[in-house]
N, C-alpha and C positions, 0 to 999 in steps of 0.2 A: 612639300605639300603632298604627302600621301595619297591614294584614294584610295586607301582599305578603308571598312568598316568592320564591323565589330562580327558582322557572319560572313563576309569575304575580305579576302587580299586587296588592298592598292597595288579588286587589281591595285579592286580593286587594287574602301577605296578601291566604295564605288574596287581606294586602293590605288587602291597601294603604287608590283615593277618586277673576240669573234667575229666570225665571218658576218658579214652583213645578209639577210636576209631580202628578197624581192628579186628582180627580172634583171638586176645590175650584177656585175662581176663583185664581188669582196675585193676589196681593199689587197693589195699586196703585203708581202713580209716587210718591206722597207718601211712602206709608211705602218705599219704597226710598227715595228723599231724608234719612230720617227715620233711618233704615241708616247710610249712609253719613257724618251728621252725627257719630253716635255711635261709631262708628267712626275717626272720624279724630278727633274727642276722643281715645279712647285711643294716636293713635297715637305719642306722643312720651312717652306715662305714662310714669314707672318699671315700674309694674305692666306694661303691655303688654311694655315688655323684657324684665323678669323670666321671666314668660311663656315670649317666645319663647327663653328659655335656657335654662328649665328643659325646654319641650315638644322641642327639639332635642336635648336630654342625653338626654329619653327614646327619642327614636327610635334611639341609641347604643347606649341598654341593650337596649332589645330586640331589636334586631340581634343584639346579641351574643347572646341567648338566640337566634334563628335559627342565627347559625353554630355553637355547641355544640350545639345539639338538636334543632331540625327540621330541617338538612340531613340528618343522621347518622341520623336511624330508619330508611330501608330500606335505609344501609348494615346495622343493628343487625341489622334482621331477618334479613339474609344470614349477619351472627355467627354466630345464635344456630341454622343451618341450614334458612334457610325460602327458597324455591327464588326465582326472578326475578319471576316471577307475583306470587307471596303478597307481594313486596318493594314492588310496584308497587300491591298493595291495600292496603299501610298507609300507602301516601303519598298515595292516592285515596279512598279508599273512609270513611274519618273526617272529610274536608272535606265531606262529602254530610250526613253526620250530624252533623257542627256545624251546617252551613247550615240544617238542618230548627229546630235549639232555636235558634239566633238570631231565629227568629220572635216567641220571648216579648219581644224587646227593647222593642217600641214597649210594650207591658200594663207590662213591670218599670218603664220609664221614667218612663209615669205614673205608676203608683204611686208611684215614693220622688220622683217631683215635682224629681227633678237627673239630667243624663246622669253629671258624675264620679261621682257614689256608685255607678251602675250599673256604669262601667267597671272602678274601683279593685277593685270588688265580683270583677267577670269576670276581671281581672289577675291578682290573688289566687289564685283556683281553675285558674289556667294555670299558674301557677307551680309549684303541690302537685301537677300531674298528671304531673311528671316524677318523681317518688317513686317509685311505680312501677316506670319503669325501670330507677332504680336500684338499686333491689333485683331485680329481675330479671336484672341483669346481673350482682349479685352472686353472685345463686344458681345462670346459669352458664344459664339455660335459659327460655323462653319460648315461647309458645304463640299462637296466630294470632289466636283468639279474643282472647284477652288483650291481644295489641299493639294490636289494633283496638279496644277498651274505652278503653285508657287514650288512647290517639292519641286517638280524639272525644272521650273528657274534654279532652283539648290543643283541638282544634279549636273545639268548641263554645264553651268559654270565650272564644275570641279571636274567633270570630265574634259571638256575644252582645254583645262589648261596641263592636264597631266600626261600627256605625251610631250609635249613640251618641254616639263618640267623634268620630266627622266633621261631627254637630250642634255638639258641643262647642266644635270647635274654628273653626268656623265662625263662632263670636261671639266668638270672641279676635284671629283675624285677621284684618288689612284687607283687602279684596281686591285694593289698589295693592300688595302685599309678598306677595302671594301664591308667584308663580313663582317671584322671588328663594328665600321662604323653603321653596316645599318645593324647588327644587333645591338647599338647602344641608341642609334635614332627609335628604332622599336619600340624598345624598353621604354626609354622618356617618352615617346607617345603612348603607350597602355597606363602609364602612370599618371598620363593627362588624362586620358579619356575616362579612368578612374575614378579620379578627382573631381570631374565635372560631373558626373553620371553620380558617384554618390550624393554630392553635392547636389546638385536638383531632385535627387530621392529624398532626403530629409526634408527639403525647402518643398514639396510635393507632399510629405506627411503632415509637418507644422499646417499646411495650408490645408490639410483635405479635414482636419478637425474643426476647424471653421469656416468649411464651408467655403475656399476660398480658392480652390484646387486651379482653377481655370487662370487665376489670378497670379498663380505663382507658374504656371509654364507661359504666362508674360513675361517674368522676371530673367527664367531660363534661358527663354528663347534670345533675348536681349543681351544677358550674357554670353550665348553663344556668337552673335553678331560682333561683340567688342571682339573677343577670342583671335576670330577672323582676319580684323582690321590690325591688330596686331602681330599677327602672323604673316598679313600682307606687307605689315612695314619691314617687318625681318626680312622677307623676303625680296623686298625694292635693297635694303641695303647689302644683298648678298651679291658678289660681284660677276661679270659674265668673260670668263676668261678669254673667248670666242665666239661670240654672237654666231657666225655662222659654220664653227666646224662639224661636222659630223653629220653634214644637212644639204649636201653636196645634189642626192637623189630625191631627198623630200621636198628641197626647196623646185627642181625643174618640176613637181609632181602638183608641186604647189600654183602650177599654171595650168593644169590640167581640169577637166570636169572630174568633180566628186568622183563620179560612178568608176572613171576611167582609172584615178586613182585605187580607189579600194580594189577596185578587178587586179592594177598589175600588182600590187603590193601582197594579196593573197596567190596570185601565182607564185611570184616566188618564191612563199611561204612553205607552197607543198614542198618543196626541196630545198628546205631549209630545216635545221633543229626549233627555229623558233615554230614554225607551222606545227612538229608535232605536239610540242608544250603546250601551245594554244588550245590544238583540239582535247590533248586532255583536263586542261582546266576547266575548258568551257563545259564539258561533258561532267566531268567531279561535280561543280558548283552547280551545274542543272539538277541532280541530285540531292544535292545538297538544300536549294532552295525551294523544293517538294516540302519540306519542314520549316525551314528557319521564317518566315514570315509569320510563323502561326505557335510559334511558344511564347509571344507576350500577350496575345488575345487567348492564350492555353491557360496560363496564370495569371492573367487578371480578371478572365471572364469565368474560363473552366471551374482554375481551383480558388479563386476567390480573393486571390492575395492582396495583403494590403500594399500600399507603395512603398512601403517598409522592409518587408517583405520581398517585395519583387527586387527593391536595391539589391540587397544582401545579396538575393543569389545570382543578379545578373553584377553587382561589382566584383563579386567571388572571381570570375573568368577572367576578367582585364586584371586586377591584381596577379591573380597566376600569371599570366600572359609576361607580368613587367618582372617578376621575379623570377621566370624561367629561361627569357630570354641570354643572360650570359651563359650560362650552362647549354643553351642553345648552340647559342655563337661558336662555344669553342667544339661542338661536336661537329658545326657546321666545317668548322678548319680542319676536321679530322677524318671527315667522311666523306666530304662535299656536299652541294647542294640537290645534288640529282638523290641521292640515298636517304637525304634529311625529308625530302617530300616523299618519296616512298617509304617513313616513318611515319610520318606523318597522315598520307594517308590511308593507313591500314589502321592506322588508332582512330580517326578520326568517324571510321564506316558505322562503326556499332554502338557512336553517342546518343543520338538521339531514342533509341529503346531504353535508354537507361534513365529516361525522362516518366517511364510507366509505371515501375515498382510502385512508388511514393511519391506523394507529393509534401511529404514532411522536408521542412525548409533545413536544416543541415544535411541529410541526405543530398537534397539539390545542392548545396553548397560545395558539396563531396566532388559531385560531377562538373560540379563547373570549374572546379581549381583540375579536374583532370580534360575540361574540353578546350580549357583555356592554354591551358600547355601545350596541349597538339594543334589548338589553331592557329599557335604563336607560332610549333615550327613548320607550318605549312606555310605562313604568310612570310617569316623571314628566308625558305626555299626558295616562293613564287620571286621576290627580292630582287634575289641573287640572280637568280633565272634568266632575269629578263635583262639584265648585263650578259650575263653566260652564254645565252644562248643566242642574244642579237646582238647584231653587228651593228657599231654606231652611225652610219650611211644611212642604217632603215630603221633608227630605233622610232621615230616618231611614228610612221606610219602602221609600220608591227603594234607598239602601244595605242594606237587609234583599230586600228582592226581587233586587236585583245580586248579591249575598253566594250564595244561594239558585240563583238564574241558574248562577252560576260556577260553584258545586259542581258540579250536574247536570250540566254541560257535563263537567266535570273526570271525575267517576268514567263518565260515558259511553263519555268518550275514552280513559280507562284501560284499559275494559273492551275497547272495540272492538280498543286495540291490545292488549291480552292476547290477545285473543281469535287477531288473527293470529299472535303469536308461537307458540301451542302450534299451529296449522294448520300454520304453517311451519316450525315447529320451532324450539327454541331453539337455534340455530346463527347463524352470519355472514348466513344468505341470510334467515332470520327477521325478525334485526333490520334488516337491507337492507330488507325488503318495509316494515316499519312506520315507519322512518325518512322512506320515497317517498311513503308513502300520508300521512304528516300533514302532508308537504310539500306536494302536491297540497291537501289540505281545503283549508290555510291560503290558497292562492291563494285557492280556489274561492271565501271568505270574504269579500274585496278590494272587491266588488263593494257591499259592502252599508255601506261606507264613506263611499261618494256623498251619502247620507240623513243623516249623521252630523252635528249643528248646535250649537253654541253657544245659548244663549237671545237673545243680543246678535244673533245671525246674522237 
């Protein structure tokens, strides 16, 4: 269960995912040896197969729920007549307020003493929060308040359960099949989120001819729900090798006050490789999210596009995304993951100006099969990363502070680039000003990439 999205990593996902990181000593060589043993036991199991085909079915389903449903909300809110602004806070401003309640994750975790029970738990309640919608969309009308209610019910839930989940899965896979397997988990999820996302593009044009547009992102949104519950069954029947390893410091932490928690868990971070990764992702994506909220209300309000239209070029990305990912994968085995993000984000800085030439729709198509490639190999770096550079002792709490990080970075940049658009107006020259200016952060960011370590490093 990922928690990337389609303009950030799971981490995210929301998105997406060594020495252990926080105020506790790392783990010795022994018990790494002692990892590794047990580990490569499982690795020819059936059970580890099993596994890894049932956890790659899931990241298909939940794709699929991305492409019917969370790309489609601040199209929705546009629907339902909510201006470019309010579009850009239902795609921002609910990831901030997920990230706050994902802090119960490490207290829930000890408690029920398993990461699946807490996730299957969190899936579940992401799934119902599409309900909502669909009735909202039935009744033809919706309110600001409202979309932001149910979006952080969406959010929270997928936040809550993803530090958990990258515990989880952390004691199923080996770390020798790591890259192989999340660039094949990737892949099958870009080619979910593909599929759903066109698929509710057409079912969004068949309907906007008659008049019926409101009526088919009911159908969406419902498809997105089933998506979910399926992905939550895959994921009940995925097995938990060790409910409690790797959870030694998060579980005593998990008795702690919130505040107490996230304070020691970021100390330790500054002297850790995870702490620096952290601050530069959160800094990259701050930049980054100056723009990315405001190129669906760019092309459907600016340049006019039909849903037709706006498919094509926003499926263009995710299909690159699924087709570039093996060729990813193996450059990733060839250079590492610290090198493939410093690819990544040097390509990545000077996409959004290339949004201004034209708005002639293959031309966009052109950029999107090249922003999709590079967001594909920033998100499979972040990935790797977050195995790489945390140490399994603190990976929840690290992923609950990342999670956290990104938000605040996300609705900061939201705001700042709202903030310019109603300055400059929402016009051509508006969205020119906020396009340049996240393109600038995003270099400005580059720099803090140098610090950027592996544990192994």
């Amino acid at each position: 269960m990922p928690l990337t999205s389609t303009a950030l990593p799971e981490p995210a996902p929301s998105e997406t995912p060594p020495a252990a990181p926080g105020s506790q000593e790392p783990a010795g060589q022994d018990s790494g040896r002692y990892e590794s043993r047990r580990q490569e036991s499982r690795r020819q199991s059936p059970s580890l197969r099993r596994d890894l085909l049932v956890t790659t079915a899931d990241a298909a389903a939940y794709s699929l729920m991305v492409g019917f449903g969370e790309t489609y909300l601040p199209a929705f809110a546009l629907a339902v007549g909510l201006g470019p602004v309010a579009a850009g806070m239902v795609a921002t401003v609910p990831v901030l307020v997920g990230a706050i309640m994902q802090l119960i994750t490490p207290a829930a975790v000890a408690r029920l003493g398993t990461n699946r029970g807490w996730v299957v738990t969190c899936t579940t309640v992401q799934a119902l929060s599409f309900v909502p919608f669909v009735l909202w969309a039935l009744r033809g009308s919706a309110g600001l308040v409202e979309l932001l209610i149910a979006a952080s019910i969406y959010w929270a839930a997928g936040m809550a359960g993803a530090p958990a989940w990258n515990s989880w899965l952390a004691t199923i896979v080996p770390p020798r099949i790591r890259t192989r397997l999340f660039a094949q988990r990737n892949r099958f999820g870009q080619f979910g989120t593909c599929i759903g996302f066109v698929a509710g593009g057409l079912l969004l044009r068949f309907a906007e001819h008659r008049q019926k547009a409101l009526l088919a992102f009911a159908v969406i949104f419902a498809l997105a729900a089933l998506a979910r519950l399926v992905s939550t069954a895959l994921l009940a029947a995925c097995s938990e090798p060790e409910p409690t390893a790797g959870r030694d410091v998060d579980t005593a932490r998990g008795h702690q006050p919130l505040v107490t928690q996230l304070a020691a868990t970021v100390r330790g971070m500054t002297r850790r490789p995870s702490g620096r990764l952290v601050a530069f992702l959160c800094t990259f994506v701050f930049g980054a999210q100056i723009s990315a909220p405001y190129f669906i209300p760019y092309m459907l309000r600016e340049r006019g596009f039909s849903y037709l239209a706006f498919t094509i070029v926003i499926a263009a990305s995710f299909l690159a995304k699924a087709l570039a990912l093996p060729a990813l994968g193996r450059l990733a085995s060839r250079v590492g993951s610290v090198r493939l993000l410093w690819i990544a984000g040097l390509s990545i800085t000077p996409l959004a100006l290339l949004w201004l030439p034209s708005d002639n729709v293959p031309y966009l198509v052109g950029v999107q099969v090249i922003a999709g490639t590079c967001w594909a190999a920033y998100e499979l770096a972040v990935a790797l990363l977050l195995f790489e550079a945390v140490g399994n002792q603190e990976r929840t709490g690290v992923v609950t502070v990342y999670n956290l990080g990104l938000a605040v970075a996300m609705v900061a940049g939201a705001a700042c680039g709202g903030a310019l658009l109603r300055w400059w107006g929402e016009t051509s020259t508006g969205y020119a000003a906020v396009f340049i200016v996240s393109s600038l952060l995003r270099l400005a960011s580059l720099p803090l990439l140098r610090h950027v370590r592996t544990t192994a490093s």
